[in-house]
N, C-alpha and C positions, 0 to 999 in steps of 0.2 A: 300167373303166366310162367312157362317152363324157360329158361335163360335162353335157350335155343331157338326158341319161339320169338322173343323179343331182340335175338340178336338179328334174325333173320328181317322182322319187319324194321327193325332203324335200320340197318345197312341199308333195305329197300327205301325208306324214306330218305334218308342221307344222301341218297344218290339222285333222286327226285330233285332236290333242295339244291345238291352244289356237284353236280356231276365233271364236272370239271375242276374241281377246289386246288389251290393251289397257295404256295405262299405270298403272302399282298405286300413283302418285301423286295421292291427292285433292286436288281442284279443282273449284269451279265457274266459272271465269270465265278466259280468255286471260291477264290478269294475275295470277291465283293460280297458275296452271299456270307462267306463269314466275317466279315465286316461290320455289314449289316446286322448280322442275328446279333451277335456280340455289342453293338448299341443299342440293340432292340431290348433287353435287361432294364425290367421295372418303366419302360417307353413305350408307345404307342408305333407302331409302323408307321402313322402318317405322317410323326415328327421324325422321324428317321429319314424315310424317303423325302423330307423336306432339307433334306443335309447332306445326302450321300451321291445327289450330282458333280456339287463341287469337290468335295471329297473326292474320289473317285478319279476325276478328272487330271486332281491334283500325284493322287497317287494310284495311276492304275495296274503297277504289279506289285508285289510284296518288294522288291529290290527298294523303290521308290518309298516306301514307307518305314523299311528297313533303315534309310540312310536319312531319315529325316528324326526329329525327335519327340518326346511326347509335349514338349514344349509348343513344338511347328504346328501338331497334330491339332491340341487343344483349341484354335482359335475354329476350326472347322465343324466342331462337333460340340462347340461351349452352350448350343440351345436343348442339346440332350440331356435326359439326369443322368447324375454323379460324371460330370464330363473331364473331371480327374483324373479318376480314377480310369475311366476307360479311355483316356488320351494314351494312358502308361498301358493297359493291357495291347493297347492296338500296336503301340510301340516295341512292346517284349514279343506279342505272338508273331510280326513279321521278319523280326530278326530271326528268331529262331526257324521260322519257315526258310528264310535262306541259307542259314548256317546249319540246318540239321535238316532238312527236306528240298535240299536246291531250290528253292522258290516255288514248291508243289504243295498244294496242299492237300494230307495225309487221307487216305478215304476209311483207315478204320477206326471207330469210334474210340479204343484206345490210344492210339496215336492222337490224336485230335485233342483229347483230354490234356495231355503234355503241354499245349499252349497253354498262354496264359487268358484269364476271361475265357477259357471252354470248358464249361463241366456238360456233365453227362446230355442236357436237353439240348445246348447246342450243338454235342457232337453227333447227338441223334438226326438233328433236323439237317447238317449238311451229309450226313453220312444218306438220308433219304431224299432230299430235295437234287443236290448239285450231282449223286452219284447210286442212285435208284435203288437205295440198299431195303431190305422191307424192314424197318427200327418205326419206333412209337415215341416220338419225340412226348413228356408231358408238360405243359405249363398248369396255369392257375385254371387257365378255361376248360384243359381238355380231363383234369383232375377233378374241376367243381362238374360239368356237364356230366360225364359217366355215370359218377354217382348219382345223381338227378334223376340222367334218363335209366339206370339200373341194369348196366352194362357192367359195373364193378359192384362189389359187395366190401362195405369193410375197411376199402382201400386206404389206411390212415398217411401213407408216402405216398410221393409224386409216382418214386421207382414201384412201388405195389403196386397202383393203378399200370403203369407201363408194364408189368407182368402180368396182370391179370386181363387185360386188352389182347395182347400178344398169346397168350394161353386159351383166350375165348375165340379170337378171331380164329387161328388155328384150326377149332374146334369144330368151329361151325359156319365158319366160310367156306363156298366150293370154290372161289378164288382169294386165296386169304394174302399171297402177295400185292394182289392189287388192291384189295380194300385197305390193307394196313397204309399202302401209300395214300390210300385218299382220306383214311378216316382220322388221322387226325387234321389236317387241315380241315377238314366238313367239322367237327367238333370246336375246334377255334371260330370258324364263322360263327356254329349256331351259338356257341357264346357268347361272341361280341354281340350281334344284331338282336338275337331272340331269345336267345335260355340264359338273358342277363340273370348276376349274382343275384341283384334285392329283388327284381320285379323281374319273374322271367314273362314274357309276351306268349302266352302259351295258344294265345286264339290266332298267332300268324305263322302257329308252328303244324309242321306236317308229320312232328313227329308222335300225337296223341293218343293215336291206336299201340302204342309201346311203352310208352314215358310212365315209369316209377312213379314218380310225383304227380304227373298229372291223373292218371287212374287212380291213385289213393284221395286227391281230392276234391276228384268229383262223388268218387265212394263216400265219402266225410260229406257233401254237400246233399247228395243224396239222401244219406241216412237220416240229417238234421232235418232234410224234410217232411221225411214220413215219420220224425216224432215230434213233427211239429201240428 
């Protein structure tokens, strides 16, 4: 199958699937959203969103977080992992949000990076989610999935799949700003519920007519047959 060919039918199925996808981190505001992504590190969303009412409540603009300490922070956030550590990042990136961005937080991914706890996929993910930038945020899901469904070739970094997504879509999308926005969030779904790592669930998935791995093993299960 030609790349263009299988770009064309997963975006079709991906949009069947999660036409709407979006991030299953609550927020309402550019700085809860980076809040949130920045405990969401080696977490699950739904223990985050299980933390970031009261949080939030407690400190809902960066001033209020700014003027509190990673000490204060900590007891809010102690059921996340490493809550340490990201007590002090949460502590260091709202200071600096008031003392070097008036209490804004920055829309360009370099900028963004400058805080602390932001490297490059969370700056992606608020540069596209809170500020409609068209970036490819990558984690472990939208890294392992790619490669699976055969969307990336090769890609041994997170940043090489995020170039080569961004380079394909491009390519072969007739609306490529808007699929970048959707596709990696539809890529994070299909990884959590469907294209799990050890066991992906490929008979609830809609994306068979395209999927790398799946067309190679039914070719493998086929062949087994007729030398059997």
């Amino acid at each position: 199958m030609l790349l263009q060919e299988r770009y064309t039918l997963a975006l079709q199925s991906l949009n069947e699937m999660y036409p709407n996808a979006t991030t299953e981190l609550e927020n309402d505001s550019p700085f809860h959203l980076l809040v949130a992504v920045i405990l969401s590190a080696q977490c699950t969303d739904k223990r985050v969103n299980m933390v970031t009412p009261a949080l939030f409540k407690r400190y809902p603009e960066p001033k209020d977080m700014a003027n509190s300490t990673a000490e204060e922070i900590f007891p809010y956030i102690q059921s996340i992992s490493y809550p340490n550590n990201k007590a002090k990042h949460l502590d260091n990136m709202a200071k600096r949000l008031v003392e070097v961005y008036d209490s804004k937080v920055p829309e360009s991914v370099e900028e963004l990076q400058t805080l602390q706890g932001v490297g490059r996929k969370t700056a992606n993910v608020i540069a596209s989610v809170a500020f409609h930038q068209a970036k490819m945020p990558v984690d472990t899901h939208v890294h392992r999935v790619s490669a699976r469904i055969g969307l990336t070739s090769k890609a041994k970094t997170v940043r090489q799949t995020e170039e080569q997504l961004m380079q394909n879509i491009a390519k072969y999308s007739q609306e490529a700003e808007k699929d970048i926005a959707l596709l990696h969030h539809q890529l994070i779904l299909l990884g959590r519920y469907t294209c799990k790592a050890r066991k992906p669930l490929c008979e609830n998935c809609k994306m068979t007519n395209s999927c790398k791995y799946y067309i190679a093993k039914q070719n493998k299960i086929n062949k087994d047959h007729v030398s059997n």
